[in-house]
Biopython code that builds the backbone (N, CA, C, O; Angstrom):
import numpy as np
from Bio.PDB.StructureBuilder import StructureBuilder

atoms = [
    (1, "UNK", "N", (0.852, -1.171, 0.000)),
    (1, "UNK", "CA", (0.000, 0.000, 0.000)),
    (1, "UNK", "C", (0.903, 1.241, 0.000)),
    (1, "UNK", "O", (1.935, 1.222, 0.671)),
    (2, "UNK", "N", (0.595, 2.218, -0.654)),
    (2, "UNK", "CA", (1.463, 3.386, -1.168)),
    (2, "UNK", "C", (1.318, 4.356, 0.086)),
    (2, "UNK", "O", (0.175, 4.577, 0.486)),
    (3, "UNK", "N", (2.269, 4.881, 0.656)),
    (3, "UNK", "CA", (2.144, 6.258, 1.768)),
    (3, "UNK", "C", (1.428, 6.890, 0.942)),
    (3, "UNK", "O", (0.223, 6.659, 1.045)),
    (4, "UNK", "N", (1.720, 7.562, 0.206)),
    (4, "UNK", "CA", (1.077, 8.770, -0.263)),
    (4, "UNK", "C", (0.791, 8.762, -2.173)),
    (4, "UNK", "O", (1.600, 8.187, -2.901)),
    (5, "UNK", "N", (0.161, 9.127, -2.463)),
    (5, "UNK", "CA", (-0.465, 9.432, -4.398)),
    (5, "UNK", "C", (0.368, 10.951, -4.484)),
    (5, "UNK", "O", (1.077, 11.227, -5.453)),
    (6, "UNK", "N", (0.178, 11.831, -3.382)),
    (6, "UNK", "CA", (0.379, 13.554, -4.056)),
    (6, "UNK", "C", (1.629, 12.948, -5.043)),
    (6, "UNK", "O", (2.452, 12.085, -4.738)),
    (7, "UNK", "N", (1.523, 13.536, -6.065)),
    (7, "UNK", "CA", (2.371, 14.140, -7.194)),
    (7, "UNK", "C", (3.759, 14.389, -6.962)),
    (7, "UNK", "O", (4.776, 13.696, -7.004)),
    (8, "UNK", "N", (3.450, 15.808, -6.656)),
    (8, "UNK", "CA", (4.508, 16.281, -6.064)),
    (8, "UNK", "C", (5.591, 15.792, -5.155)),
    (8, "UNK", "O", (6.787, 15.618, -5.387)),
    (9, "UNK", "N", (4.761, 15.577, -3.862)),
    (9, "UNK", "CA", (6.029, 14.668, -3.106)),
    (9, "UNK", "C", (6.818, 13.681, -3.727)),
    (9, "UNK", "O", (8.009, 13.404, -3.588)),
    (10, "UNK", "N", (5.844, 13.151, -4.510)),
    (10, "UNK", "CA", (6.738, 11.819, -5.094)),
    (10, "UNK", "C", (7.712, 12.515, -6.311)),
    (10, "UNK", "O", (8.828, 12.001, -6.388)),
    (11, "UNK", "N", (7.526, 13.237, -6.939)),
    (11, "UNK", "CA", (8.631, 13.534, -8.173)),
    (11, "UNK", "C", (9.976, 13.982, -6.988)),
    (11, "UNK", "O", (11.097, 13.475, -7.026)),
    (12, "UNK", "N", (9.565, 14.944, -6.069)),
    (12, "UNK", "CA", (10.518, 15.374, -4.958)),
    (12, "UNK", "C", (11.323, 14.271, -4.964)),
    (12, "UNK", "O", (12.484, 14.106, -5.339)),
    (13, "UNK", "N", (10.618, 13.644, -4.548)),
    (13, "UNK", "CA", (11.715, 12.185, -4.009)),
    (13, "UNK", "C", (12.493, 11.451, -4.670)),
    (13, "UNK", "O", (13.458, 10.804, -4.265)),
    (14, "UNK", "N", (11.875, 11.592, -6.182)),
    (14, "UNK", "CA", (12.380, 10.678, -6.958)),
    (14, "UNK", "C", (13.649, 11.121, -7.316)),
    (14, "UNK", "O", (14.596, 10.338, -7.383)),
    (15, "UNK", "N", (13.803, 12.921, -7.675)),
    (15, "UNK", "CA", (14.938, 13.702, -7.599)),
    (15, "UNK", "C", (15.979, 13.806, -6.620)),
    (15, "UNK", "O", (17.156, 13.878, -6.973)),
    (16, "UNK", "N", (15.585, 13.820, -5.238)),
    (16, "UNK", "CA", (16.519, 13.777, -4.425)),
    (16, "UNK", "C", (16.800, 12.131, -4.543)),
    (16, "UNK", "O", (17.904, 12.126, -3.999)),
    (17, "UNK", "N", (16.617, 11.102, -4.793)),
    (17, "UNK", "CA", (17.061, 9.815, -4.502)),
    (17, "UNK", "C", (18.184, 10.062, -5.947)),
    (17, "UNK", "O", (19.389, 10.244, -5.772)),
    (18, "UNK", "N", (17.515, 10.026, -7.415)),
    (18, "UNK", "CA", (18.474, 10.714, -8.338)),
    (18, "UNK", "C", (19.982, 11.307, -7.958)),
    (18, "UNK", "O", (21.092, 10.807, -8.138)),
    (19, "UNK", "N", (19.607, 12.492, -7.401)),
    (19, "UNK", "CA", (20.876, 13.277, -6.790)),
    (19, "UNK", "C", (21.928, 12.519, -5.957)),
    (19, "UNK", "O", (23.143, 12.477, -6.144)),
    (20, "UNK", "N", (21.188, 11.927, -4.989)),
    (20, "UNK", "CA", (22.108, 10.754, -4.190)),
    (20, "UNK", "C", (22.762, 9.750, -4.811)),
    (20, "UNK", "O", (23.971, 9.521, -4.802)),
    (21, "UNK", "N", (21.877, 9.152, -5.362)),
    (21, "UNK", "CA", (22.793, 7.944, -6.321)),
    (21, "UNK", "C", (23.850, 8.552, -7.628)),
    (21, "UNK", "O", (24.707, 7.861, -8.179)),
    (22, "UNK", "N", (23.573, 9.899, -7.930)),
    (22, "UNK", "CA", (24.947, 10.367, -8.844)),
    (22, "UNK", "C", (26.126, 11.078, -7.850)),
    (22, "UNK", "O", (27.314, 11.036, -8.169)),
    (23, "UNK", "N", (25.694, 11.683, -6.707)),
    (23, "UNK", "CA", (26.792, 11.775, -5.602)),
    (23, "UNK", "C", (27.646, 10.365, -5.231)),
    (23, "UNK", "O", (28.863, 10.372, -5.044)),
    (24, "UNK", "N", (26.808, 9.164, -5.156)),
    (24, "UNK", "CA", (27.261, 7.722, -4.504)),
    (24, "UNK", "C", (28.431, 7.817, -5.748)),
    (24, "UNK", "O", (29.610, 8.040, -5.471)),
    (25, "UNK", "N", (28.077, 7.669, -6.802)),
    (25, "UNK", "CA", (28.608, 7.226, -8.518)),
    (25, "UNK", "C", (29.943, 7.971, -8.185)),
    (25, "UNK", "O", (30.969, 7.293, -8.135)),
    (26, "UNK", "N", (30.011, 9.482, -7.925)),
    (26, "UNK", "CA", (31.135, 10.489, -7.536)),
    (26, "UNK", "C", (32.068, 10.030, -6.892)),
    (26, "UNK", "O", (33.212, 9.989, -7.345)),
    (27, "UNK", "N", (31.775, 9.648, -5.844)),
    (27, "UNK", "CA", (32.024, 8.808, -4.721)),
    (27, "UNK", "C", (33.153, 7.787, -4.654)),
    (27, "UNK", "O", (34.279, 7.810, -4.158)),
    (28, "UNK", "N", (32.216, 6.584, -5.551)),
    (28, "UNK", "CA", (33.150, 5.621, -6.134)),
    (28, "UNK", "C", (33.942, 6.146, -6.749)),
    (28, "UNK", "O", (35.037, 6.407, -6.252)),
    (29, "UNK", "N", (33.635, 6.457, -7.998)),
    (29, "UNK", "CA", (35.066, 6.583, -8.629)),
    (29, "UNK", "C", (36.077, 7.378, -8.294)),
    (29, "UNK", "O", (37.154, 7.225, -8.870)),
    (30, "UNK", "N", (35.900, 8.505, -7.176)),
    (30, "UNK", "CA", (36.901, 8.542, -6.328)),
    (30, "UNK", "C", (37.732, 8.000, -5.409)),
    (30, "UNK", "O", (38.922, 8.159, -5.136)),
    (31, "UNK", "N", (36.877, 7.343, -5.001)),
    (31, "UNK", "CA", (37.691, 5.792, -4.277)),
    (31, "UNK", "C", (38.371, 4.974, -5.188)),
    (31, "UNK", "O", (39.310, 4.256, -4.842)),
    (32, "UNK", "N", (37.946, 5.045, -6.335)),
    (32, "UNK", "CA", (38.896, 3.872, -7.174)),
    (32, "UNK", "C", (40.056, 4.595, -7.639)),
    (32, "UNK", "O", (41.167, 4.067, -7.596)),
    (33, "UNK", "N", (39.804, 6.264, -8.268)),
    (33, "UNK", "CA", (41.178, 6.572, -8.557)),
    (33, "UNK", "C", (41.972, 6.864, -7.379)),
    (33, "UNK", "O", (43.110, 6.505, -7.683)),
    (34, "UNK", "N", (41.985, 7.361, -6.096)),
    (34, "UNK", "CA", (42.473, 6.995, -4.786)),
    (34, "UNK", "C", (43.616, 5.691, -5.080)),
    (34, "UNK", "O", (44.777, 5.623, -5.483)),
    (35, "UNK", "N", (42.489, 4.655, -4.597)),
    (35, "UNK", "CA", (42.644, 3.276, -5.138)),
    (35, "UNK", "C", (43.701, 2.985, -6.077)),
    (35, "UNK", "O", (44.657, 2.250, -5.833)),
    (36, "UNK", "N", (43.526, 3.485, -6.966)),
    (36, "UNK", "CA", (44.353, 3.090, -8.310)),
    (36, "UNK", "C", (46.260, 4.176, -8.197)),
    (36, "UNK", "O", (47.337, 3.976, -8.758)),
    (37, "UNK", "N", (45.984, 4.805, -7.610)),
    (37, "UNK", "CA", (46.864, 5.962, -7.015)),
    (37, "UNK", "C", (47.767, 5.803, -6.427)),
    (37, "UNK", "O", (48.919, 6.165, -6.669)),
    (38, "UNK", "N", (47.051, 4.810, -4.927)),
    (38, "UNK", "CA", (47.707, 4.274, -4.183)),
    (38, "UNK", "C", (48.490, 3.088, -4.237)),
    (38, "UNK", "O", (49.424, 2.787, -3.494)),
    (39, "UNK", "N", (48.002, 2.428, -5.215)),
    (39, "UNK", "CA", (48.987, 1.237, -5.903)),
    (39, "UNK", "C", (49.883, 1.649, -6.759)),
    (39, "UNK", "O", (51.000, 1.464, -6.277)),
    (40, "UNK", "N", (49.917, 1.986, -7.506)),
    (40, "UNK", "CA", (51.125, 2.930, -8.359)),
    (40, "UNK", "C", (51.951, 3.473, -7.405)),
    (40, "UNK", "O", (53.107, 3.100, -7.600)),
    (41, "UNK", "N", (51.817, 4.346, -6.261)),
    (41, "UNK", "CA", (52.925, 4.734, -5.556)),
    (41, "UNK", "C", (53.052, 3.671, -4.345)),
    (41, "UNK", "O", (53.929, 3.979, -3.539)),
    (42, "UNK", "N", (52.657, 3.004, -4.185)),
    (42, "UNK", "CA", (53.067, 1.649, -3.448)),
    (42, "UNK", "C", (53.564, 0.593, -4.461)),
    (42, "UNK", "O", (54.011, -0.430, -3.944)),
    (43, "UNK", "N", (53.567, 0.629, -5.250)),
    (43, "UNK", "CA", (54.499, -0.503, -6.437)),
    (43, "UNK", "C", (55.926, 0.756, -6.777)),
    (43, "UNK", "O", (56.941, 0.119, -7.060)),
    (44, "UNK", "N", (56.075, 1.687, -6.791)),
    (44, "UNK", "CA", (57.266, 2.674, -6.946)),
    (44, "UNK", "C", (57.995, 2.707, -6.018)),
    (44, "UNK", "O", (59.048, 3.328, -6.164)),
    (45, "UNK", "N", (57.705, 2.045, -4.699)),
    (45, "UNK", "CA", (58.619, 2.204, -3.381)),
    (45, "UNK", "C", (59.719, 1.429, -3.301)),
    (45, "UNK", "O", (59.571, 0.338, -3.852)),
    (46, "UNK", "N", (60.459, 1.560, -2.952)),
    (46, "UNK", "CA", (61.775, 1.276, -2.720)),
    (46, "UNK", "C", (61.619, -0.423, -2.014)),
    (46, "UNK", "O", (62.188, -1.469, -2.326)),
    (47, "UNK", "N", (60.451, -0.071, -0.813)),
    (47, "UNK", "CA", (60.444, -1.374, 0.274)),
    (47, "UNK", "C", (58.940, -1.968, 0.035)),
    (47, "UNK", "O", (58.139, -2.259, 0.922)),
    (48, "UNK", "N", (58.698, -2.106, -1.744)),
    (48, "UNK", "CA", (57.141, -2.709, -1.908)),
    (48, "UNK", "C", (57.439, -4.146, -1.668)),
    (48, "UNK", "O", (56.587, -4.736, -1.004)),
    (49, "UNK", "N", (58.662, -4.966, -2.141)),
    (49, "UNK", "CA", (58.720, -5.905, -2.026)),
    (49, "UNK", "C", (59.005, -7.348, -0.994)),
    (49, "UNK", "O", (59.007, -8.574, -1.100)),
    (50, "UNK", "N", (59.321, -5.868, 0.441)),
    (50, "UNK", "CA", (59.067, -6.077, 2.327)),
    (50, "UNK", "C", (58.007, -6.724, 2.210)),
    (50, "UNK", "O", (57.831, -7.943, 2.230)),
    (51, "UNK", "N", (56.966, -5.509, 2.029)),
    (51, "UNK", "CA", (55.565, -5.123, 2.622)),
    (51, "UNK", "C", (54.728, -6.048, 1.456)),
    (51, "UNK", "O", (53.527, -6.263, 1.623)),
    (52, "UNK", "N", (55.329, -6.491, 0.463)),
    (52, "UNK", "CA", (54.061, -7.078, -0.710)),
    (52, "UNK", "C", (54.078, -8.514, -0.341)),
    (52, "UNK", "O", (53.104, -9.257, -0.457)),
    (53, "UNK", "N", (55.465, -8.927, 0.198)),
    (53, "UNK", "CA", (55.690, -10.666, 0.632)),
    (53, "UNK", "C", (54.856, -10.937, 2.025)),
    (53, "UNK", "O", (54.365, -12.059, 2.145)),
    (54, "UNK", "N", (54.644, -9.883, 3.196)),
    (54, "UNK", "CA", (54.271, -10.251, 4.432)),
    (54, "UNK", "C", (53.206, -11.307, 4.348)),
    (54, "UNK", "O", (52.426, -11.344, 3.397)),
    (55, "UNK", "N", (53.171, -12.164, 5.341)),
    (55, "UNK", "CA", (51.756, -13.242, 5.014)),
    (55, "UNK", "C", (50.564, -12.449, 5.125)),
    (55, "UNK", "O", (50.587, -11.577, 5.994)),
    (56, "UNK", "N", (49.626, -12.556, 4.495)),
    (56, "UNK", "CA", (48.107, -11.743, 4.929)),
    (56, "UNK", "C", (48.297, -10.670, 4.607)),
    (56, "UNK", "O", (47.266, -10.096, 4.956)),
    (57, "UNK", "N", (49.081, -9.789, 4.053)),
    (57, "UNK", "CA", (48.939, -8.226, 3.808)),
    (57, "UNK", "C", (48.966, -7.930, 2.044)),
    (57, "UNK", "O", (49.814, -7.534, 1.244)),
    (58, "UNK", "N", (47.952, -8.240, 1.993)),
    (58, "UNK", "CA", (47.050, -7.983, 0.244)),
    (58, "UNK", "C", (47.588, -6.289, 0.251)),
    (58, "UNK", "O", (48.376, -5.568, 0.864)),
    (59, "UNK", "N", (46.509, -6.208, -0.954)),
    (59, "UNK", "CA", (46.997, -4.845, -1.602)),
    (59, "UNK", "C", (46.357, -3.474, -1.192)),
    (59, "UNK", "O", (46.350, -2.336, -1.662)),
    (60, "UNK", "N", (45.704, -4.243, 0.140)),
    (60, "UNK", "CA", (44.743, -3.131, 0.990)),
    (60, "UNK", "C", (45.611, -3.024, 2.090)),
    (60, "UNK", "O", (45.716, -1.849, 2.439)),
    (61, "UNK", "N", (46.540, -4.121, 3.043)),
    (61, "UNK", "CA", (47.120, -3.577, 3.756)),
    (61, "UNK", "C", (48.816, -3.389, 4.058)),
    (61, "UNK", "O", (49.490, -2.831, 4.924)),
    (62, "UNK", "N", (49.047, -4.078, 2.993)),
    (62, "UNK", "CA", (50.319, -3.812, 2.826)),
    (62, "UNK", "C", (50.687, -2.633, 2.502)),
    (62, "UNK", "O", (51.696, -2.305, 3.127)),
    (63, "UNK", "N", (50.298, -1.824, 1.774)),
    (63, "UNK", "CA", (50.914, -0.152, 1.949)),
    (63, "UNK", "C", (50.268, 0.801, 3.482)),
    (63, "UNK", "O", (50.572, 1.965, 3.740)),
    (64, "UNK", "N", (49.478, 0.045, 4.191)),
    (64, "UNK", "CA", (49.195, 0.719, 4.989)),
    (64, "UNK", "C", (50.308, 0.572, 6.041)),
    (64, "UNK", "O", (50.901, 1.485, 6.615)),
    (65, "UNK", "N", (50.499, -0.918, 6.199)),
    (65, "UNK", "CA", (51.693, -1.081, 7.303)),
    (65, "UNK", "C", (52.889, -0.402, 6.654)),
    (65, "UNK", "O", (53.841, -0.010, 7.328)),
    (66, "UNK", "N", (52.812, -0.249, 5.120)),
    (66, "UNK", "CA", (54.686, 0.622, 4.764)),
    (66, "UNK", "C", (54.137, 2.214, 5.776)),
    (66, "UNK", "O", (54.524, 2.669, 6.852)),
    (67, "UNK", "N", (53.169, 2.632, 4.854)),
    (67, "UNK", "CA", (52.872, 3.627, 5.599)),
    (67, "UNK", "C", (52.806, 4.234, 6.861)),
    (67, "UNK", "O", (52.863, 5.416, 7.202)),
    (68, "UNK", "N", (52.638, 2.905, 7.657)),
    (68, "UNK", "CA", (52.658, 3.274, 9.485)),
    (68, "UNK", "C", (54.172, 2.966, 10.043)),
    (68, "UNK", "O", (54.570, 3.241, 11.175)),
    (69, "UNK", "N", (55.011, 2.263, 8.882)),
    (69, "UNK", "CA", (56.055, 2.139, 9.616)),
    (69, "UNK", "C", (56.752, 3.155, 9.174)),
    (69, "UNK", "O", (57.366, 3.770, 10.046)),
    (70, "UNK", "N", (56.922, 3.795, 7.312)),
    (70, "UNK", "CA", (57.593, 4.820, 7.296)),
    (70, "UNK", "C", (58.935, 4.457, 6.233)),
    (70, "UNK", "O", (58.813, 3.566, 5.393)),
    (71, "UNK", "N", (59.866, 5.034, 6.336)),
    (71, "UNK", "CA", (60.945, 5.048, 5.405)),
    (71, "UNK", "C", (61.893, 4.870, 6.714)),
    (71, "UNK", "O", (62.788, 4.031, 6.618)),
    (72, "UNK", "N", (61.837, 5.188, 7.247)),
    (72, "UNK", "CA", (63.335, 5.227, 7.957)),
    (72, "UNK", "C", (63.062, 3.835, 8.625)),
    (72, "UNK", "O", (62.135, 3.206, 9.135)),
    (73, "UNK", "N", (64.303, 3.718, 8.351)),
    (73, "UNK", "CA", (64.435, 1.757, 9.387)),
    (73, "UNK", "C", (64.980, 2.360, 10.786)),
    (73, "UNK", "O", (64.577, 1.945, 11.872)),
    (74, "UNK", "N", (65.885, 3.326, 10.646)),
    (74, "UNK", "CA", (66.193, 3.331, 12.391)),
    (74, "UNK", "C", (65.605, 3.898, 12.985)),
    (74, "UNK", "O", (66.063, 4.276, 14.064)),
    (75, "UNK", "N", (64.228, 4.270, 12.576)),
    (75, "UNK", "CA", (63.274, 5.054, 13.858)),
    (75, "UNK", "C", (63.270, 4.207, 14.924)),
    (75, "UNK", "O", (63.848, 4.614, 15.931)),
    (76, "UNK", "N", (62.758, 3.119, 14.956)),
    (76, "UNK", "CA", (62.838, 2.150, 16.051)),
    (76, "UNK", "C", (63.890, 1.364, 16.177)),
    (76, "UNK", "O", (64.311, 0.558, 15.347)),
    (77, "UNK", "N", (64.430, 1.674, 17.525)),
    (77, "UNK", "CA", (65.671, 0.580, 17.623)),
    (77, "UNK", "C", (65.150, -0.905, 17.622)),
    (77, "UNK", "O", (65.853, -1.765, 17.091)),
    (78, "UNK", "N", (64.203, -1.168, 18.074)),
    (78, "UNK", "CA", (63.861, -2.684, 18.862)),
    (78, "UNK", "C", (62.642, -2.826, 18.115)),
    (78, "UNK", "O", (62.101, -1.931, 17.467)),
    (79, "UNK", "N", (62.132, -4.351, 18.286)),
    (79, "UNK", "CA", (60.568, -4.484, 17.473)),
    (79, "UNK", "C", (59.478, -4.305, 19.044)),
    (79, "UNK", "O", (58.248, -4.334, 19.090)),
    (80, "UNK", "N", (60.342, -4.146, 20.048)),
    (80, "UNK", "CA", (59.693, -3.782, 21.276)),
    (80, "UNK", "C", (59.084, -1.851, 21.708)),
    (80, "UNK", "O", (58.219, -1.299, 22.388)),
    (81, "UNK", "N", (60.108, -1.512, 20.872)),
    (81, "UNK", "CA", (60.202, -0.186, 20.613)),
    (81, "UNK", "C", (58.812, 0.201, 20.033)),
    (81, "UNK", "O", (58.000, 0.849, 20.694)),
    (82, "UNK", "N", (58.618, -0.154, 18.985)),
    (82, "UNK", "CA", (57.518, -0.339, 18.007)),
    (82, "UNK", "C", (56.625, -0.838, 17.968)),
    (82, "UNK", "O", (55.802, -0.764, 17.055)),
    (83, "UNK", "N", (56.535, -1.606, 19.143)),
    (83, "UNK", "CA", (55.035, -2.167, 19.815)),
    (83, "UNK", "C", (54.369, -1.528, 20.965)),
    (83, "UNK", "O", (53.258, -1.897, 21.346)),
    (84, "UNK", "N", (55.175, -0.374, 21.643)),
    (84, "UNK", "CA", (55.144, 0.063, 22.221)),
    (84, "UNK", "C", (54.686, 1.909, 22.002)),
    (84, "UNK", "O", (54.165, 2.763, 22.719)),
    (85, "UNK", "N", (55.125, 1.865, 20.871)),
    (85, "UNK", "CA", (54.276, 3.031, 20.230)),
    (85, "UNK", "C", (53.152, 2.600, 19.133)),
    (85, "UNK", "O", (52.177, 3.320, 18.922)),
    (86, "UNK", "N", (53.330, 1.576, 18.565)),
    (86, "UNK", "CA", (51.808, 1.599, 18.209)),
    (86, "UNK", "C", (51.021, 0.992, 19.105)),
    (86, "UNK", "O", (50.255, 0.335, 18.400)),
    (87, "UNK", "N", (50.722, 0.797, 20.285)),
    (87, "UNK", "CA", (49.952, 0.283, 21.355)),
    (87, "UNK", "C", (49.782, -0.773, 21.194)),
    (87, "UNK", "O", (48.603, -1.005, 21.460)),
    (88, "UNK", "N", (50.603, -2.184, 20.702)),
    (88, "UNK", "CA", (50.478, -3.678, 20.512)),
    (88, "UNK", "C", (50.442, -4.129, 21.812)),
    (88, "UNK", "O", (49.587, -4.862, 22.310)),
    (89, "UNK", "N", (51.909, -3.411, 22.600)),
    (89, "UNK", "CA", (52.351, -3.812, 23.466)),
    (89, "UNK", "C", (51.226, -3.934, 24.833)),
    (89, "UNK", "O", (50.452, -2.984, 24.711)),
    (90, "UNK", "N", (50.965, -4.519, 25.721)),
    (90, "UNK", "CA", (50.014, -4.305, 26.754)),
    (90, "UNK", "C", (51.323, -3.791, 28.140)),
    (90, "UNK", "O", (52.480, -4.164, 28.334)),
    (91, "UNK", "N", (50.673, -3.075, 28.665)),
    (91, "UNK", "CA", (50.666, -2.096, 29.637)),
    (91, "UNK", "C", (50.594, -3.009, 31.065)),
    (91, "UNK", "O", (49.549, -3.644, 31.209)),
    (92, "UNK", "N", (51.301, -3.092, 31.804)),
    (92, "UNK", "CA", (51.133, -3.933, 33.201)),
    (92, "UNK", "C", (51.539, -3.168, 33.961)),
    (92, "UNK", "O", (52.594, -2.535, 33.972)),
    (93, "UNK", "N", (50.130, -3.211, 35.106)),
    (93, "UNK", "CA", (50.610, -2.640, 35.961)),
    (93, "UNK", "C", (50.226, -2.680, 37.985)),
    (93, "UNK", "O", (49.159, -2.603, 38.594)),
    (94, "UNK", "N", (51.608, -2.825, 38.449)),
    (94, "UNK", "CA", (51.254, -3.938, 39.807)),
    (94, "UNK", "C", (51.688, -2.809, 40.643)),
    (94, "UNK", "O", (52.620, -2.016, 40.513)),
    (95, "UNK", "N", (50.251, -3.014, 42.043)),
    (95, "UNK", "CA", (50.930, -2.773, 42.821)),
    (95, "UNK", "C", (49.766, -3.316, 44.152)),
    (95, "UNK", "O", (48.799, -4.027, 43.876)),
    (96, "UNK", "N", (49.985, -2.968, 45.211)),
    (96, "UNK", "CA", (49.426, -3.430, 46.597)),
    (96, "UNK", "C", (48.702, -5.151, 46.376)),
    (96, "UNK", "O", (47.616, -5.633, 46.697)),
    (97, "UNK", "N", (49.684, -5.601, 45.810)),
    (97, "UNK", "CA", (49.621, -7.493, 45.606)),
    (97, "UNK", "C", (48.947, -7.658, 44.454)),
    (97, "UNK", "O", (48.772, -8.830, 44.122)),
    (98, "UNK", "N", (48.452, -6.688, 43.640)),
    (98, "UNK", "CA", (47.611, -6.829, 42.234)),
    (98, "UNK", "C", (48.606, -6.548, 41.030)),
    (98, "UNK", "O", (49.668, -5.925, 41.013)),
    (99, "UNK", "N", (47.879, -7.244, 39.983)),
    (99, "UNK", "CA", (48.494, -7.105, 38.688)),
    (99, "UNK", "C", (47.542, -6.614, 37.586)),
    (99, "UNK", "O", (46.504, -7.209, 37.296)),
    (100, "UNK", "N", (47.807, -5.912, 37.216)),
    (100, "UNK", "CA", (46.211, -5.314, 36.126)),
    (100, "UNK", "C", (47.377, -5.065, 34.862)),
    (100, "UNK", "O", (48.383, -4.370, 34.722)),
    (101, "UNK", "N", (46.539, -6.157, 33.962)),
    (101, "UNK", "CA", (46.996, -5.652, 32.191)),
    (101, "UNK", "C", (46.093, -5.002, 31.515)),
    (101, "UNK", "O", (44.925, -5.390, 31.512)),
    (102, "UNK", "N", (46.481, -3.949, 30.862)),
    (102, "UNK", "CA", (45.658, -3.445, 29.786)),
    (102, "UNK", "C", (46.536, -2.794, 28.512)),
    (102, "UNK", "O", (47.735, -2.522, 28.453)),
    (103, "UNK", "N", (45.325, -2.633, 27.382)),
    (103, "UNK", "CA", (46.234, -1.919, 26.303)),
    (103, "UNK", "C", (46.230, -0.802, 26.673)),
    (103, "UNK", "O", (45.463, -0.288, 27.488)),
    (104, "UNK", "N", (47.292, -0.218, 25.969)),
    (104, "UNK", "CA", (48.126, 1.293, 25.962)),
    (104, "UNK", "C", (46.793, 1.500, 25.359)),
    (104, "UNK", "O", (46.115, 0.693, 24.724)),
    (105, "UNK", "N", (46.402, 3.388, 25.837)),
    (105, "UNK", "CA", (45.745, 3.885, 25.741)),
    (105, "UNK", "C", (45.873, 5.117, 24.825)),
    (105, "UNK", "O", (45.044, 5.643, 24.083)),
    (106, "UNK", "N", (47.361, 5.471, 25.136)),
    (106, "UNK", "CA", (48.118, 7.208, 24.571)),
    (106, "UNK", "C", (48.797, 6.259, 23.367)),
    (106, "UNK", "O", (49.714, 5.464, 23.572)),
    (107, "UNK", "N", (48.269, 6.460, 22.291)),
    (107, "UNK", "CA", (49.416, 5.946, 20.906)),
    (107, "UNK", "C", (48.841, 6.067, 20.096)),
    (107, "UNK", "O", (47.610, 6.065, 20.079)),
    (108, "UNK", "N", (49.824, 6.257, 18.878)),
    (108, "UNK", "CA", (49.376, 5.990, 17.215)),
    (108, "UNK", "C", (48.318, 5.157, 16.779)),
    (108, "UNK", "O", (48.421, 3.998, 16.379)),
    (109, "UNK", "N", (47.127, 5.951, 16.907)),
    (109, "UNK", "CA", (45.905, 4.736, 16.733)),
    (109, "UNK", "C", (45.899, 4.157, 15.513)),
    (109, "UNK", "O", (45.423, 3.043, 15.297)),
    (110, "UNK", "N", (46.447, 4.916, 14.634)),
    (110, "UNK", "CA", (46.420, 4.872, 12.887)),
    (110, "UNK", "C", (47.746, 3.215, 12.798)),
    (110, "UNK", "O", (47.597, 2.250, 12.049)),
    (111, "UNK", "N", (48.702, 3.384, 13.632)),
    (111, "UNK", "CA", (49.355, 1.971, 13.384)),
    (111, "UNK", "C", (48.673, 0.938, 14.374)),
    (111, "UNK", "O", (48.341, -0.189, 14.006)),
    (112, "UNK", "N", (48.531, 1.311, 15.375)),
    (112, "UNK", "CA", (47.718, -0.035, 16.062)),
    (112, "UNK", "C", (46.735, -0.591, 15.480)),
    (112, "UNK", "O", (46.746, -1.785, 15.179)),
    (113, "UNK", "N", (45.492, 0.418, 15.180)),
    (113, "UNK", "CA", (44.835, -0.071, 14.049)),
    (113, "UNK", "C", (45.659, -0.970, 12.697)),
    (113, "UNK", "O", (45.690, -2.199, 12.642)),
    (114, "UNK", "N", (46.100, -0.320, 11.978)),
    (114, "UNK", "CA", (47.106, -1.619, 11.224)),
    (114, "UNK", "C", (47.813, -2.651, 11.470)),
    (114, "UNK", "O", (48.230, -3.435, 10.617)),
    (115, "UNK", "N", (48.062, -2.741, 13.106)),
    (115, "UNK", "CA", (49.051, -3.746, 13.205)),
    (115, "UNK", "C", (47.580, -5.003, 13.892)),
    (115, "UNK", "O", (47.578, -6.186, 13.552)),
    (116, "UNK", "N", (47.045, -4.709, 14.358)),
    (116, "UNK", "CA", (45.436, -5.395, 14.373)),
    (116, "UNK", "C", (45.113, -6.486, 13.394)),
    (116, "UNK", "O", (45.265, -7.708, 13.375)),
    (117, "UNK", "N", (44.569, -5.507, 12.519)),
    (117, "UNK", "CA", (44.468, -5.709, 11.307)),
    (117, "UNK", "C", (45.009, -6.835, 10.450)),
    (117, "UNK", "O", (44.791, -6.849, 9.238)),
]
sb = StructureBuilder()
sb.init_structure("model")
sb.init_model(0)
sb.init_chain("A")
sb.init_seg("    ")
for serial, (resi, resn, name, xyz) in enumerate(atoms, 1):
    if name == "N":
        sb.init_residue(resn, " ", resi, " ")
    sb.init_atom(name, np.array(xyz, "f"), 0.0, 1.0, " ", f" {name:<3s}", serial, name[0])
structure = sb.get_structure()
């Protein structure tokens, strides 16, 4: 059963749904040239062939982890170093006969998120 017959409302609608679905269309194909962008300068890198071998890191997250780790190899001395700023590492902390673990809270959410992932 139809909400409503008026005319009007309905052409309204039909236009704004129109408008939306050629914004969505916009949309995409901005995501794909993005997309397409981001593989080209992730196949030009120096360390694509690190980040392209890792097990599990396809072509969605392997430039993200180049990306969170960066160009420089000696930023982090240790792989402890680096778990510890992207918040991998868990946080312990004891005192009056207790032990409480939790994740780091203060860090690079953008690599923890990737190292998740």
């Amino acid at each position: 059963m139809a909400v409503t017959d008026e005319t009007a409302l309905i052409q309204s609608f039909v236009l704004r749904i129109q408008l939306i679905a050629r914004q969505l269309k916009l949309v995409q194909e901005t995501i794909a040239d993005y997309d397409r962008r981001l593989a080209a300068a992730f196949a030009q890198h120096e360390d694509h062939e690190i980040f392209a071998t890792l097990p599990g890191a396809g072509p969605g997250l392997a430039p993200r982890l180049l990306a969170s780790l960066g160009s420089q190899r000696d930023r982090f001395a240790s792989a402890g170093e680096l778990q510890q700023y992207s918040g991998v590492a868990p946080v312990t902390q004891k005192g009056g006969g207790t032990c409480y673990i939790h994740r780091r809270y203060l860090c690079a959410r953008f690599q923890r998120q990737s190292f998740h992932e």
